[in-house]
C-alpha positions in Angstrom: 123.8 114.2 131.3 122.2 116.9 130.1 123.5 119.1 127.2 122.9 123.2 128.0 121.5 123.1 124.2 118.3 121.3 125.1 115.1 123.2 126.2 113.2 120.9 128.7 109.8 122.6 130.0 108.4 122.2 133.0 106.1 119.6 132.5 108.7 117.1 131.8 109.7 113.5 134.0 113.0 112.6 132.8 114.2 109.4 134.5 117.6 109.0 136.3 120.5 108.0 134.3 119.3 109.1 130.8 121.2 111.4 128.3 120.0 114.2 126.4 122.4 115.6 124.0 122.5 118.7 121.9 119.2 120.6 120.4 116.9 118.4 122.1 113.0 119.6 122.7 111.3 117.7 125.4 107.6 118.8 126.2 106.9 120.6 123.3 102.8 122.0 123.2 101.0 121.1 120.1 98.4 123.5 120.7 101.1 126.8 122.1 99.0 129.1 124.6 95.5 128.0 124.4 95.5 124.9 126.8 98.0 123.3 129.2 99.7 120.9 128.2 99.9 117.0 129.7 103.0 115.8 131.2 105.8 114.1 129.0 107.1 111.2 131.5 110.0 109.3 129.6 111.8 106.8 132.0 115.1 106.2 133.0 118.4 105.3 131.4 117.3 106.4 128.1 119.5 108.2 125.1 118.0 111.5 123.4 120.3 112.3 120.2 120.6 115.3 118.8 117.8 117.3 117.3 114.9 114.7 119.0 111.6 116.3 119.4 109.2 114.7 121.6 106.3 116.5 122.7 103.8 117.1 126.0 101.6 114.5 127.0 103.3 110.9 125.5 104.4 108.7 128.0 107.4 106.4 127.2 109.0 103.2 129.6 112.7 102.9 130.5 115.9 102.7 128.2 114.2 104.7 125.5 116.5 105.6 122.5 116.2 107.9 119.5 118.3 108.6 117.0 119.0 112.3 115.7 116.2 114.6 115.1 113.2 111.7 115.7 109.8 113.2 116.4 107.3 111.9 118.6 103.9 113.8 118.8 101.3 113.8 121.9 99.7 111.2 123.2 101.8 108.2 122.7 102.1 105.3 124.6 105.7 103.6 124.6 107.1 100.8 126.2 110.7 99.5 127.8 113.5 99.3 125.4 112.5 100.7 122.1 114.4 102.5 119.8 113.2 105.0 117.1 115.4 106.1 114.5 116.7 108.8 112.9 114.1 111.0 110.9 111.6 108.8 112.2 108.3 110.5 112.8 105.7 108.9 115.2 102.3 110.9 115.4 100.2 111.4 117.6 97.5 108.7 119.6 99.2 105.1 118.8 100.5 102.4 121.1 104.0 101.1 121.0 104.8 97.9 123.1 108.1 96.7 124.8 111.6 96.1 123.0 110.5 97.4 119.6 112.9 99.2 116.9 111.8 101.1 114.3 114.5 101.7 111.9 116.1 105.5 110.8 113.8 107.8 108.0 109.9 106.0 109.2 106.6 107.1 108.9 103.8 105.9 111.9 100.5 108.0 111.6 97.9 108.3 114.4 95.7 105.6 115.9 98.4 102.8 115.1 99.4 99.8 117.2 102.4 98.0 117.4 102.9 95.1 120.0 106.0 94.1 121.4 109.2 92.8 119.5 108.3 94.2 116.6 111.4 95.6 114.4 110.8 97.8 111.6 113.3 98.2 108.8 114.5 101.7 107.6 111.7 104.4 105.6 108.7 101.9 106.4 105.5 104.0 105.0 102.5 103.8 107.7 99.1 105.0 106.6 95.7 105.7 108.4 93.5 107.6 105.9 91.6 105.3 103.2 90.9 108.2 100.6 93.5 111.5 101.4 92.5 114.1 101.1 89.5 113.6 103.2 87.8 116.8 103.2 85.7 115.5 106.9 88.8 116.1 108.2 89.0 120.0 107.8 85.3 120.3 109.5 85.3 122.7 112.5 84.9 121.3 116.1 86.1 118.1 115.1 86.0 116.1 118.5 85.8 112.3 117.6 87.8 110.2 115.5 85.8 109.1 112.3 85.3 105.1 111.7 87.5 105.2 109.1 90.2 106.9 110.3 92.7 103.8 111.6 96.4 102.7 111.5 97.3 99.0 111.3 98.1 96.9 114.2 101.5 95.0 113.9 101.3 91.9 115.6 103.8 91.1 118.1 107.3 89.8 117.1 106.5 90.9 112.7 109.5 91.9 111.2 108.7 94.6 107.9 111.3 95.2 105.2 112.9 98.4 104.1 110.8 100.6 102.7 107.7 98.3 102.9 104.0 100.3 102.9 101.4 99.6 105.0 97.5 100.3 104.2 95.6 101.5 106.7 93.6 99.3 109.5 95.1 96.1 108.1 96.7 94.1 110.6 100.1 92.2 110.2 99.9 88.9 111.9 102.3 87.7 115.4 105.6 86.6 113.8 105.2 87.3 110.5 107.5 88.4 107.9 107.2 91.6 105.7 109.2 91.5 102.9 111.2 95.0 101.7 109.4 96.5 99.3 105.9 95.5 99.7 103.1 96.7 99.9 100.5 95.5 102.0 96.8 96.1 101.4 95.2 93.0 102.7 95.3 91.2 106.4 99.3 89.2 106.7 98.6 85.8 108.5 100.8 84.7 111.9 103.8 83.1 110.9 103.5 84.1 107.3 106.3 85.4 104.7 104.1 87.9 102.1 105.9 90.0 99.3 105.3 92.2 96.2 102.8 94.7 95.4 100.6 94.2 96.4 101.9 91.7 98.9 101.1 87.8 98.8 101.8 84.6 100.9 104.9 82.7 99.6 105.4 80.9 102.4 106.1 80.6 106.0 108.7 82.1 108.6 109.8 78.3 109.6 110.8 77.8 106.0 113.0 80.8 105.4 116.9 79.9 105.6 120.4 81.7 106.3 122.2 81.9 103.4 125.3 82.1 104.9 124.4 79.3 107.2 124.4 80.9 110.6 120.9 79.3 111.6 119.2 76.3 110.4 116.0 76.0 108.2 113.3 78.0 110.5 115.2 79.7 112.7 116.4 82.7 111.3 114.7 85.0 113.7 114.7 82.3 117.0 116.9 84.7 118.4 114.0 87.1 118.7 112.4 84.5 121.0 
């Protein structure tokens, strides 16, 4: 189903079975009239909510799902079943693995990476520039990405917190655990809990328990398996 509100250009692969509701912009041009634009290919059975803005040139798997007015810039990879939330903005150039959900009101700059399983808690900061405002960045005929210009790589199966930050080109290890809150300036071990700012190892994801006492010591998050 697709709502008459939308505006859909030409350039855009819409698999079968997906929804786009109302207000929805699907292969929008970064650069209007001076080049044309790549293809948008989203697969099917995915769920557009209202307002979503994705533009030309990202390519994103099957049973995609946003929440209202989520932007997605050019040149994204994305993988089966993820969800982006609502007010989440995803820039241009980074990788986005399989069954990963980023949370409503997020921030992921350019040049980030973030492996599969992954979930990301709501207004999560990503950053990419080490000293803003970089003046290199306004030079003319700027073609290649400078050195220092990365985003971090989240680790397959980390879980951040709710309005954690993330400095750029650190890496957040496989199953880790990002408390909400933090801020993360250094390298996060596999397996490790870190919190504060800036954010330390108190421990380790086997240790953490269920307060309530759905899940036994160290397998809060085997479900994620």
């Amino acid at each position: 189903m697709i709502s008459r509100t939308a505006r859909i250009t030409k350039n855009v692969h819409l698999g079968k079975g997906s929804t786009v509701e109302d207000f929805v912009v699907l292969g929008k041009s970064s650069v209007p009239n001076r080049q044309k634009a790549k293809p948008l290919r989203i697969g099917s059975g995915s769920y557009l909510r209202c307002g979503t803005v994705i533009y030309a040139g990202t390519t994103i798997g099957n049973h995609f799902v946003t929440g209202d007015y989520a932007k997605i810039r050019e040149n994204n990879h994305i993988g089966d079943d993820v969800s982006i939330g609502s007010n989440t903005i995803v820039e241009r150039d980074s990788i986005i693995g399989d069954d990963v959900s980023i949370h409503s009101g997020c921030f992921i700059p350019e040049y980030t990476t973030i492996e599969d399983s992954v979930w990301m808690g709501p207004c999560v900061v990503i950053t990419n520039v080490l000293h803003p405002p970089c003046p290199y960045f306004k030079k003319e005929n700027l073609h290649e990405r400078p050195a220092c210009l990365t985003g971090p790589t989240v680790k397959r199966g980390a879980v951040i917190g709710a309005a954690a930050i993330i400095l750029p080109g650190t890496t957040i290890g496989e199953n880790s655990l990002v408390g909400a809150g933090s801020l993360v300036i250094h390298d996060v071990p596999r397996d490790a809990v870190v919190v504060g700012s800036p954010a330390k190892v108190v421990g380790k994801t086997k240790g953490l328990i269920c307060p309530p006492g759905f899940y036994a010591r160290g397998e809060v998050y085997s479900w994620r398996r």
